[in-house]
N, C-alpha and C positions, 0 to 999 in steps of 0.2 A: 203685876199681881199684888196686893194688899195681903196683909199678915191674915184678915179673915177669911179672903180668899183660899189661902195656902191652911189654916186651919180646917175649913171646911174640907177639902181634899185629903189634909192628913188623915180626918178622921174615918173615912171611908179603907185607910190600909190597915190592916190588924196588926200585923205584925210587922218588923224589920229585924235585920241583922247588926251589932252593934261591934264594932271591930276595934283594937287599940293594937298597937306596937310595945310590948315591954323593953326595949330600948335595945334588947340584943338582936332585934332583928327577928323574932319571933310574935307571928301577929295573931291574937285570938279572939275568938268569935262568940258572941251569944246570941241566944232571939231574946227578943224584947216585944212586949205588946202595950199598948196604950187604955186596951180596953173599950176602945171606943167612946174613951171619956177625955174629949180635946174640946176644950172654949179658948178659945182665945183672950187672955188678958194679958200678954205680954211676955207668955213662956209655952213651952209643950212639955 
């Protein structure tokens, strides 16, 4: 799959969930949306 490949399909999901570990072992959660604005130039 090609990075335009994978662009094109990100932009079709609205949203995801973005998760981190604050290092004691407690992991938190936010949504996140892209807004349906993904071009591919070398980042998302």
């Amino acid at each position: 799959m090609t990075f335009e490949e994978l662009a094109s399909k990100i932009k079709k999901i609205d949203f995801c969930m973005l998760s981190s570990n604050n290092g004691a072992g407690k992991i938190s959660s936010r949504p996140m949306s892209n807004n349906r604005d993904v071009d591919y130039d070398g980042d998302f």
